[in-house]
PLY file of the C-alpha trace (Angstrom):
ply
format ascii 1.0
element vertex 182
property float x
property float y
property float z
element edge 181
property int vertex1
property int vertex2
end_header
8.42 0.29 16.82
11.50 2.20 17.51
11.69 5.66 19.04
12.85 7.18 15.23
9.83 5.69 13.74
7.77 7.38 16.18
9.64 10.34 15.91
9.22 10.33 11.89
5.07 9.79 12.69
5.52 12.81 14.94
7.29 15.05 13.10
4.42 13.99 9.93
1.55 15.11 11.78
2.79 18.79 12.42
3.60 18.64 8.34
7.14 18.56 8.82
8.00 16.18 5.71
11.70 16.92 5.55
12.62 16.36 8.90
9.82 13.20 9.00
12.21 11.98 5.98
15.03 12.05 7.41
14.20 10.17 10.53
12.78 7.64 8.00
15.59 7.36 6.22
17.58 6.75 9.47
14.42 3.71 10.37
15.20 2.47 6.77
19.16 2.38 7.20
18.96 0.65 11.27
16.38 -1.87 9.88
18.80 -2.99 7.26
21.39 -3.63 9.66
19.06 -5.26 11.52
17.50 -7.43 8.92
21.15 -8.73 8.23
21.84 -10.05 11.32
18.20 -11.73 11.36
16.33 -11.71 8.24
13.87 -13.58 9.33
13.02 -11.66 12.25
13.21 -8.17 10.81
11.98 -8.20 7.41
9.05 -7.16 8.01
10.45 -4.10 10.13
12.40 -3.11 6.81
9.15 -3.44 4.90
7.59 -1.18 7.02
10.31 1.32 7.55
10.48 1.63 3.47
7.05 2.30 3.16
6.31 5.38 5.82
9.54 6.74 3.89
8.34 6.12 0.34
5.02 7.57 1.46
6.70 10.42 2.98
9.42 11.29 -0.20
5.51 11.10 -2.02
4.36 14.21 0.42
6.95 15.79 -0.82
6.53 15.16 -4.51
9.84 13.16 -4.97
7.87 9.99 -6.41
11.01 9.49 -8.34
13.13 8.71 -5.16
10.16 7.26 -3.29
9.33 4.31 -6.60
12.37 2.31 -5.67
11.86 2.36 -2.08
8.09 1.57 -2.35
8.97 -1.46 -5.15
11.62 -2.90 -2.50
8.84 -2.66 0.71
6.57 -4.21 -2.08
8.82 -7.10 -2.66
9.90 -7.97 0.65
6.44 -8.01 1.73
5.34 -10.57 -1.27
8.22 -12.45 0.05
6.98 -12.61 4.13
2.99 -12.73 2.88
4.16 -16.72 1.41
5.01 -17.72 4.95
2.62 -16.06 6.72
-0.29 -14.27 4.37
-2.84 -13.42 7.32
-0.08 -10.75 8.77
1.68 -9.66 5.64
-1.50 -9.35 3.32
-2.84 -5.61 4.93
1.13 -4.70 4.56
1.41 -5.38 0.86
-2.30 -4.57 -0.20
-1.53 -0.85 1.33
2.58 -0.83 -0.19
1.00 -2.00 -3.93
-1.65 0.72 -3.23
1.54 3.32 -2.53
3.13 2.10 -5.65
0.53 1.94 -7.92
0.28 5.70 -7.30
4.00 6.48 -7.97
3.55 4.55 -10.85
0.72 7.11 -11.89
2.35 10.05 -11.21
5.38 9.19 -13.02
3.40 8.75 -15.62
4.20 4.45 -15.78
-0.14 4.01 -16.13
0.79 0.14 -17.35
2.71 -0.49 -14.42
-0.19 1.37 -12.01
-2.74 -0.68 -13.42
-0.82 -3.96 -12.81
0.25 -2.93 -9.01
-3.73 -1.60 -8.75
-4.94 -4.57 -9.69
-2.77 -7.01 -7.47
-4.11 -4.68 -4.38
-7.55 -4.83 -5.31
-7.29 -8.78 -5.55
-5.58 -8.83 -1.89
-8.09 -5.98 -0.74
-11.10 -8.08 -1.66
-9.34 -11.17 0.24
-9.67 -9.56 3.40
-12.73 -7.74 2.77
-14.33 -11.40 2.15
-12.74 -11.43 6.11
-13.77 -8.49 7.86
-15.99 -6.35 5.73
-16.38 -3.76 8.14
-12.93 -3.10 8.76
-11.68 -3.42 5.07
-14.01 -1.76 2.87
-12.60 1.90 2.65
-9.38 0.61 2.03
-11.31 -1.49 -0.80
-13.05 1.42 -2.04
-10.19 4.17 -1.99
-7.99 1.13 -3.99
-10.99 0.65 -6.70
-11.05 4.10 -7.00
-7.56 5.08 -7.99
-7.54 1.99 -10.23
-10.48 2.56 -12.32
-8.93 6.43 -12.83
-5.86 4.25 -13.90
-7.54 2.39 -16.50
-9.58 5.33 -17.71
-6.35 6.77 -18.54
-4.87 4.07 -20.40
-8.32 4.38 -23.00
-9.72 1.31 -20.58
-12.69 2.84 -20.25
-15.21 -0.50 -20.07
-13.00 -1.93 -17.43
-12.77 1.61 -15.39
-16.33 1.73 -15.18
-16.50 -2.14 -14.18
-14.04 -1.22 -11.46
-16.42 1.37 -10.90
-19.89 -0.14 -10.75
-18.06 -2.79 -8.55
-17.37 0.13 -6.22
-20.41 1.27 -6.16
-21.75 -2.02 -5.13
-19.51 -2.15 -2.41
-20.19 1.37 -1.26
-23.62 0.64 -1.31
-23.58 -2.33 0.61
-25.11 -1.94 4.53
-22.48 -2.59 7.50
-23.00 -6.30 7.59
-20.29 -9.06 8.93
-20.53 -10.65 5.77
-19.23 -10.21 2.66
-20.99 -10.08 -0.77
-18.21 -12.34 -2.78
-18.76 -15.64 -0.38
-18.85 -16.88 2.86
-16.52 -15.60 5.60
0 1
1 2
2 3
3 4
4 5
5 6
6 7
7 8
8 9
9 10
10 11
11 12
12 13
13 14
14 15
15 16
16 17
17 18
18 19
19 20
20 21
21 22
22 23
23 24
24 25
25 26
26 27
27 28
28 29
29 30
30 31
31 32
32 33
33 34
34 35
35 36
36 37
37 38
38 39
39 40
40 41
41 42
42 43
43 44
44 45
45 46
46 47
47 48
48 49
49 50
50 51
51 52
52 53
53 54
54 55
55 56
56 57
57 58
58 59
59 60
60 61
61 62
62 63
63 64
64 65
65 66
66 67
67 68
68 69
69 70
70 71
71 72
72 73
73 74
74 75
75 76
76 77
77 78
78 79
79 80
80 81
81 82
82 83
83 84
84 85
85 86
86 87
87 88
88 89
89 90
90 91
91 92
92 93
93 94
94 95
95 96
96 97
97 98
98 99
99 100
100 101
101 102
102 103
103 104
104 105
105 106
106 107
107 108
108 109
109 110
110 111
111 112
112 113
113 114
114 115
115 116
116 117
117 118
118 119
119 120
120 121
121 122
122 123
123 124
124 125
125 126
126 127
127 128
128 129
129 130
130 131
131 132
132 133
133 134
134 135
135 136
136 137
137 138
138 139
139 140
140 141
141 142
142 143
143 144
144 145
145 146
146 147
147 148
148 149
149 150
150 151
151 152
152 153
153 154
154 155
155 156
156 157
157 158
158 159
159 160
160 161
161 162
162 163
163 164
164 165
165 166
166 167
167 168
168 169
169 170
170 171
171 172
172 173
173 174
174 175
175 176
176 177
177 178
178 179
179 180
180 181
């Protein structure tokens, strides 16, 4: 983590968006440098660095600017998750989450639907790991997707997505999971 990232998570929890943007912006331009000396080595910084500043451009409503920035985070992290899918599947699971909700709000419900659904399939890979740890991030992704698919007229899938949930939610703290061995 570099001293401007933790700047940027600074400057975020006083609120201050603008200034938390900018110092993301700077994280997103050092990391690309970075990456193209040594891809390899610092993709996954890029990733990251594009998806606290899509996720901040979102605080401040500019979903428009954040969408490409959140759909390049997205792809690199598909890209790392094929040689090494135990670190890079929390990564993109959280960046598809992002995107599916820029998707939303720019009012792209197909597109939501398709980047909700790709989290909730990751999401339920590491529940199936550590239930405990991964079931609010579960939850909060089965959530926004079912409101997706309401929207679209999908109601009997929404409230699938939904009585899944439920399930889930209802489920006591255990160290297993309900869809199979650990």
């Amino acid at each position: 983590r570099s001293a401007m990232h933790e700047y940027s998570v600074h400057l975020s929890a006083m609120e201050r968006w603008e200034e938390a943007c900018t110092a993301d912006e700077t994280c997103v331009e050092v990391s690309r440098e970075m990456r193209a000396s040594e891809p390899k080595e610092f993709s996954g910084h890029l990733a990251m660095a594009l998806f606290n500043y899509g996720i901040r451009l979102g605080r401040l409503n500019r979903y428009e600017e954040a969408l490409p920035i959140l759909t390049e985070a997205v792809s690199i992290l598909r890209e790392q998750r094929e040689t090494d899918a135990e670190t890079h599947t929390p990564g993109l699971a959280k960046s598809l989450h992002a995107l599916a909700n820029a998707f939303f709000i720019l009012k792209y419900p197909e597109q939501a639907c398709e980047a909700g659904k790709e989290c909730i399939a990751l999401r339920k890979q590491l529940f199936k790991q550590d239930p405990a740890k991964y079931r609010p991030a579960l939850i909060d992704s089965m959530n926004q997707h079912a409101t997706h698919l309401h929207s679209l007229g999908l109601i009997d899938e929404a409230e699938e997505i939904r009585g899944e949930k439920d399930f889930i939610e209802g489920l006591p703290p255990s160290p297993t999971s309900p869809f199979g061995d650990k």
